[in-house]
C-alpha positions in Angstrom: 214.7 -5.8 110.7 214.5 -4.4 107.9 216.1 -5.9 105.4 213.1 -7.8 105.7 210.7 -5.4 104.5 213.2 -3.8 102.0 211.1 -4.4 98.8 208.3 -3.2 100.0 209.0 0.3 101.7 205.6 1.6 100.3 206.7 5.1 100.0 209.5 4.2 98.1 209.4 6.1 94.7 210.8 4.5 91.5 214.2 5.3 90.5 215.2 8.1 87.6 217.7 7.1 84.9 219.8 9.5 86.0 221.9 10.0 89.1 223.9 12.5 88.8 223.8 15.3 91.7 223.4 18.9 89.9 221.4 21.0 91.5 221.2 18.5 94.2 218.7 16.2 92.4 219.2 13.4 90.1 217.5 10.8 92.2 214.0 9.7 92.3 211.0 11.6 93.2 210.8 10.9 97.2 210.4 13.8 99.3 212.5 13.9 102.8 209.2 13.3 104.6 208.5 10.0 102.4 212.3 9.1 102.8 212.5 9.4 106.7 208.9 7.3 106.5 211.0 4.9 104.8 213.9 4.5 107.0 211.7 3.8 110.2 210.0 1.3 107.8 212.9 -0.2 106.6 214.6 -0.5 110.5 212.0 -1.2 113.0 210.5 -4.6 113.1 209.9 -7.6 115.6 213.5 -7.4 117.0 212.3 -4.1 119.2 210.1 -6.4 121.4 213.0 -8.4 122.5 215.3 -5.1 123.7 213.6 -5.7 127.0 215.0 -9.0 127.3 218.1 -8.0 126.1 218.2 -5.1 128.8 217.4 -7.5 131.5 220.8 -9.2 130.3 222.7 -6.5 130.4 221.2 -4.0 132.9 219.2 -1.3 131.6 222.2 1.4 131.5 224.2 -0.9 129.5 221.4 -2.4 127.8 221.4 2.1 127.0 224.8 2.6 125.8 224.7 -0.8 123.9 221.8 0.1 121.9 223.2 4.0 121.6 226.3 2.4 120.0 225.0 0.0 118.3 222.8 2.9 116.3 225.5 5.2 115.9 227.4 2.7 114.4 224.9 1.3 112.1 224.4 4.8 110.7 227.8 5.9 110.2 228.5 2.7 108.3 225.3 3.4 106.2 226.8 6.8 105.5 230.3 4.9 104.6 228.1 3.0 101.3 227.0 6.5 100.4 230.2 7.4 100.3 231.2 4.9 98.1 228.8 5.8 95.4 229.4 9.3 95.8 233.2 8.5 95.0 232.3 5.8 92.0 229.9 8.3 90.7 232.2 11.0 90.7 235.2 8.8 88.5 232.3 7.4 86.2 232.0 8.7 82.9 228.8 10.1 81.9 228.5 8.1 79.1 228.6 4.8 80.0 226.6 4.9 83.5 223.0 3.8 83.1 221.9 3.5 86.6 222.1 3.1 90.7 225.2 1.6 92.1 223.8 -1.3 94.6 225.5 -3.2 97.5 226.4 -5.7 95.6 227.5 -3.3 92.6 230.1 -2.6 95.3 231.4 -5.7 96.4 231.8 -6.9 92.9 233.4 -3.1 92.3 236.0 -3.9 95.2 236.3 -7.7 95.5 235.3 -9.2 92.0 232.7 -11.6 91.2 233.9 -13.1 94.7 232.7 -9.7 96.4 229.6 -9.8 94.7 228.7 -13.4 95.8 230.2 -12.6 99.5 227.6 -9.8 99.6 224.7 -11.4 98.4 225.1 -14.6 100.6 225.1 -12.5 103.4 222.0 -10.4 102.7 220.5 -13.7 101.7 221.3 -15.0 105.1 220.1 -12.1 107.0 217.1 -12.1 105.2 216.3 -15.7 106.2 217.5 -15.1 109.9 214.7 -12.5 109.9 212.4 -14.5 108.1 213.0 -17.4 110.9 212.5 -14.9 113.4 209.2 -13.8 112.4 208.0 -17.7 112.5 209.3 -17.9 115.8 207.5 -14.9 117.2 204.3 -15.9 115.6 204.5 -19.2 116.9 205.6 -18.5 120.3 202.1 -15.9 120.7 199.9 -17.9 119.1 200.8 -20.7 121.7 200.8 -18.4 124.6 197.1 -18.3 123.6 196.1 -20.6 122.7 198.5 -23.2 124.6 195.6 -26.2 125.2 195.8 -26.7 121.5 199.0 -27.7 120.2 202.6 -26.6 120.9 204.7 -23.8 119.5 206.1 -26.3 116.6 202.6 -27.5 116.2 200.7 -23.7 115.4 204.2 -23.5 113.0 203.9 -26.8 110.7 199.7 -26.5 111.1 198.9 -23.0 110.9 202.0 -21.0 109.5 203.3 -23.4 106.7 200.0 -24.0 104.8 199.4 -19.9 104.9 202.9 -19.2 104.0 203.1 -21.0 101.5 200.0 -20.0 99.3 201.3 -16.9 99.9 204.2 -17.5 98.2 202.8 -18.0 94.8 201.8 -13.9 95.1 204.7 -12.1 92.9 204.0 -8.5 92.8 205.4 -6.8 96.0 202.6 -3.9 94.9 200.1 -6.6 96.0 201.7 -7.1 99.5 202.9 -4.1 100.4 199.9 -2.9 102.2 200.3 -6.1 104.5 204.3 -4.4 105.4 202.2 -1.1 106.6 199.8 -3.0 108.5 202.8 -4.8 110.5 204.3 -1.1 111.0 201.4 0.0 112.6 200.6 -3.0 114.9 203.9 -2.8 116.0 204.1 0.4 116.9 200.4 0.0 118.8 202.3 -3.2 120.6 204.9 -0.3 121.8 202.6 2.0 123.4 200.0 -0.5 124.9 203.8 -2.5 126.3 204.8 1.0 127.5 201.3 2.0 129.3 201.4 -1.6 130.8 204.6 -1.4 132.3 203.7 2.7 133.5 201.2 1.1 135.5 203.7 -1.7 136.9 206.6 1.2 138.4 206.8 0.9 141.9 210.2 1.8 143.3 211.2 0.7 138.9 215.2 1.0 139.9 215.0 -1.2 143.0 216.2 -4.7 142.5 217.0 -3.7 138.8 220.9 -3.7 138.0 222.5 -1.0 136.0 225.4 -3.5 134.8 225.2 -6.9 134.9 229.2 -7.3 134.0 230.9 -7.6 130.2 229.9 -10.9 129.4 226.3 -9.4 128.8 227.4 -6.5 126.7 227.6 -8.5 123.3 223.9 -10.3 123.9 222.4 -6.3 124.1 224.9 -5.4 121.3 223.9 -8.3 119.0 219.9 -7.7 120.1 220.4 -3.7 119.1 222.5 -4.4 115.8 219.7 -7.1 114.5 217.0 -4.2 115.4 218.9 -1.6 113.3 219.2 -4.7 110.5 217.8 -2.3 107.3 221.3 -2.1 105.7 220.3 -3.4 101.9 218.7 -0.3 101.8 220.3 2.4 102.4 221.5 2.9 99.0 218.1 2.5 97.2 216.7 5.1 99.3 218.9 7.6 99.3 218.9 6.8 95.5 215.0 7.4 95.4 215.4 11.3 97.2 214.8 14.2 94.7 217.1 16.0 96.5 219.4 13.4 97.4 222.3 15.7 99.4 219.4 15.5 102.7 219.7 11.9 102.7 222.5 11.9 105.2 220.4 14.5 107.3 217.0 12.8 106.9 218.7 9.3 108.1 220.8 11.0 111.1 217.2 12.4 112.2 215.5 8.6 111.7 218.4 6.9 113.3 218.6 9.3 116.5 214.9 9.3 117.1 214.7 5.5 116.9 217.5 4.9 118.9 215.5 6.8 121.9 212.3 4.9 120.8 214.4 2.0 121.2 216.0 2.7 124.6 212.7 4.0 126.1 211.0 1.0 125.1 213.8 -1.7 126.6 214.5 0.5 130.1 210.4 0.9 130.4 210.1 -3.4 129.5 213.2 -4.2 131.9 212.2 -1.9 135.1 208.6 -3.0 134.7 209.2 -7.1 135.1 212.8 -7.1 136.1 213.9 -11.1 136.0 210.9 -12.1 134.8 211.2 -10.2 131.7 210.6 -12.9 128.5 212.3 -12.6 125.5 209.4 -11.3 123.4 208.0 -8.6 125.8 204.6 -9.4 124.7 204.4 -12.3 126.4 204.6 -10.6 129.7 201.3 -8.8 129.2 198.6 -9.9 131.3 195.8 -12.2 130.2 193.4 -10.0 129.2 191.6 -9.5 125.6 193.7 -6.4 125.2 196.7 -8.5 125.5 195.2 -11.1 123.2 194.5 -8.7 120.5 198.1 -7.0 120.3 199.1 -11.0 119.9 196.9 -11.6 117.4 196.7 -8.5 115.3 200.9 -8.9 115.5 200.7 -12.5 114.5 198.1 -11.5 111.3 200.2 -8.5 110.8 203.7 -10.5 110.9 201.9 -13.5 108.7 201.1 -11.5 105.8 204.7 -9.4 106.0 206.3 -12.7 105.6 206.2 -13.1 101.9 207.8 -9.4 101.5 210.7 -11.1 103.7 211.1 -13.8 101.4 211.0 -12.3 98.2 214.7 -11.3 97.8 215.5 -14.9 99.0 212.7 -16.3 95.8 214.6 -14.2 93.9 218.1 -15.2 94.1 217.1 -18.6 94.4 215.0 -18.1 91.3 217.9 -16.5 89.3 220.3 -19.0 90.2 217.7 -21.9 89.5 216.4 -20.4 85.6 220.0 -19.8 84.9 220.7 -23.7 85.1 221.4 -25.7 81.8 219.2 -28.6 83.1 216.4 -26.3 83.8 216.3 -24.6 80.8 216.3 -27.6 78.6 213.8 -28.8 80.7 211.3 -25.5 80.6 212.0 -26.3 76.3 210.9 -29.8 76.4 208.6 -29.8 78.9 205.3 -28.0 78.8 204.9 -26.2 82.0 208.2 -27.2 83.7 208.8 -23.6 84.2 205.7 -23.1 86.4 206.1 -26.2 88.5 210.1 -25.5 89.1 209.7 -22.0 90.1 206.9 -22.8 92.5 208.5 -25.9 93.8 211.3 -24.3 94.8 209.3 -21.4 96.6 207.3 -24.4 98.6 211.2 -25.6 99.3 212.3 -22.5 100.6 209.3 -21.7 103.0 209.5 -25.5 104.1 213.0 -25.7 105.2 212.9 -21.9 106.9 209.9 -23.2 109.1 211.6 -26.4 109.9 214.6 -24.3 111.3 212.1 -22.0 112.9 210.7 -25.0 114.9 213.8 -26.3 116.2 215.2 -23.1 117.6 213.0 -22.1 121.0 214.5 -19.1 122.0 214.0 -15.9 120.7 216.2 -13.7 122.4 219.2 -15.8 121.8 218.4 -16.4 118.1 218.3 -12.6 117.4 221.2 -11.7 119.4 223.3 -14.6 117.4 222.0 -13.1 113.8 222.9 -9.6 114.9 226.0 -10.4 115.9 227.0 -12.6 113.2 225.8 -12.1 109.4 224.3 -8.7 110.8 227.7 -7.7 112.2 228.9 -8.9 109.0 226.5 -7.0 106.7 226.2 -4.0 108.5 230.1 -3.4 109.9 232.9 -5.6 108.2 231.9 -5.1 104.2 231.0 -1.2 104.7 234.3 -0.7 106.1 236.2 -2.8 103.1 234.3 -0.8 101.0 235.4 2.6 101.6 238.4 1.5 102.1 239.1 0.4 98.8 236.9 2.8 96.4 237.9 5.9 98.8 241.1 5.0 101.0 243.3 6.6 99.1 241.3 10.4 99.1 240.5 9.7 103.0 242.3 11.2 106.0 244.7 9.1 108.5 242.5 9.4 111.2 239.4 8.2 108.5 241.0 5.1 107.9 242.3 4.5 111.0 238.2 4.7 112.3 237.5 2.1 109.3 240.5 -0.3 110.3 238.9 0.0 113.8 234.8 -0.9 112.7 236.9 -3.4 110.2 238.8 -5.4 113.2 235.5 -4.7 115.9 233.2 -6.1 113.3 235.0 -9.3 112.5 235.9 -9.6 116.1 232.6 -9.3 116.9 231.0 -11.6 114.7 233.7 -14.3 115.6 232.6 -14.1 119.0 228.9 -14.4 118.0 229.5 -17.5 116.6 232.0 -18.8 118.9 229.4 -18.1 122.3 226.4 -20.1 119.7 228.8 -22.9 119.0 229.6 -23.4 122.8 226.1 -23.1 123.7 225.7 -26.2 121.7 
């Protein structure tokens, strides 16, 4: 999920002032190694441990292809942005360009202020729909754990919304970003202890385990695998921070293909290993053992302290769009302190209202699947594809923008469906 640790990609080197390609630098000071450490940062998240579920829905050789496709397309859409600065930095004139062109530098670039606001609302939303998600996964461990104490809404509201928000008032990503690595590496240890568990469980694993479970299942998988490739809002930042930035497109083909076989591995090992009884966070299927226990609650602490790096880029706009109010500025002149109180009012706001949505929605695997294959499908297909379009159609062959038409009409057809199947579910 990535958008959701965006900010906080703690190998992520400051930009340069310049970013032109001579010599092929002109970027920041990242090596490829530090870059490729970034990508996996920026992708992987809590949406990997419901591809199991997601497998079970669609049978673990479609639950494959889906999440194959899913990564190919994510990536060559991330390539398409690239493309789009390349071409706007090639037509700018030296003179008057001062920095990075950003996804919403884009939108505003092809659409107007209208683009601009289009593209930001939907990062915005993203970034919340992972931010919801995380609540739910915390709260959904902690109360398979600790279930004689109070319900999954009740470790939310008690336990969740009293840490989150004092840990909103931190403002420096620099004083979280050690939490994001943390996360990284507890998820990664919840991988391989789910993988060794379900090893030991393979006993005839392809019997009584469908390979297709019919097209109705495909979009669930597809929206599951788009959500866990959900890093989009930074593609452009970190192929901006690369010293040499011409590997970017190298280093992020290598990321992408060795996640998307992380990522397959991990759902067909989860899916053969339980079968029906798969759950849609995979941890819960562990035994009850203080192994188990541990993964929960070293995920839960990790997750926890990852959730303010989430919400920042929501505080942010929210923040922007609050200071730049006439009412609040004549208040912050009149009123000693106003300023303080407004700002961190509206953080406790924020944080309130995303864990009041958290505890309302149960399911996990269905939430996921309908952010994936909505704002995600939105985010990560439909703009990409208006974007080069528009800043590079007309230098672009016919069969090039005939594959852009194509991600252009699949991704709004897609994300139509997404929210058609979640408004008939209702």
């Amino acid at each position: 999920m990535a958008g959701e640790k965006a900010a906080a990609a703690p190998l992520l080197a400051q930009e340069g002032g310049s970013t032109r390609r001579g010599g092929g630098g002109g970027g920041g000071g990242a090596t490829s190694a530090q870059t490729l450490g970034n990508v996996v940062v920026s992708i992987v998240g809590t949406g990997v441990l419901g591809l199991p579920y997601a497998f079970r829905a669609a049978g673990w050789l479609a639950g494959s292809v889906g999440v194959a496709a899913a990564g190919f397309a994510t990536l060559y859409c991330m390539l398409l942005l690239v493309d789009c600065r390349d071409k706007l930095e090639e037509d700018q004139d030296e003179e008057c360009y001062h920095g990075h062109y950003t996804y919403g530098d884009l939108g505003e670039k092809c659409l107007g202020a209208i683009g601009r606001c289009l593209t930001e609302i939907l990062i915005l939303v993203s970034q919340a729909g992972g931010s919801v998600a995380y609540l739910i996964f915390i709260g959904q461990n902690l109360h398979s754990i600790f279930s004689q104490l109070m319900s999954q809404a009740g470790f939310i509201f008690a336990i969740l919304l009293p840490v989150q928000i004092a840990l909103s008032f931190i403002r420096s990503l620099s004083s979280l970003s050690p939490f994001s690595i943390f996360a990284d590496v507890c998820n990664v240890l919840a991988m391989a202890i789910v993988i060794k568990e379900d090893l030991q469980l393979f006993d005839h694993p392809f019997s009584n385990r469908s390979a297709f479970n019919g097209l109705w299942a495909v979009p669930f998988s597809f929206g599951v695998a788009v959500f866990c490739f959900e890093g989009f809002s930074m593609t452009l930042a970190l192929e901006a921070s690369m010293a040499e930035r011409r590997k970017f497109r190298l280093v992020l083909s290598q990321a992408v293909a060795a996640i998307i076989t992380v990522y397959v591995c991990f759902g067909v090992c989860g899916y053969l290993a339980y079968g029906e009884a798969t759950k849609d966070i995979i941890t819960l299927n562990l035994p009850n053992s203080w192994l188990s226990a541990a993964v929960k609650v070293g995920l839960c602490i990790a997750l926890a302290f990852t959730f303010p790096v989430m919400m920042h880029p929501i505080h942010e706009i929210v923040e922007t769009r609050f200071t730049s109010s006439g009412c609040f500025q004549k208040l912050s002149r009149n009123v000693r302190g106003a300023e303080w109180l407004g700002l961190h009012s509206s953080r406790i706001l924020v944080v309130t209202i995303l864990t009041v949505v958290a505890s309302f929605i149960p399911a996990f695997g269905s939430f996921i699947s309908f952010v994936g294959s909505t704002m995600c499908a939105l985010l990560s297909f439909v703009l990409p594809a208006i974007f080069h379009l528009s800043i590079v159609g007309s230098s672009m062959s016919l069969w090039r923008r005939v594959l852009d038409y194509g991600i252009l009409l699949f991704g709004l057809g897609f994300a139509g469906y997404g929210l058609i199947t979640a408004l008939s579910s209702h």
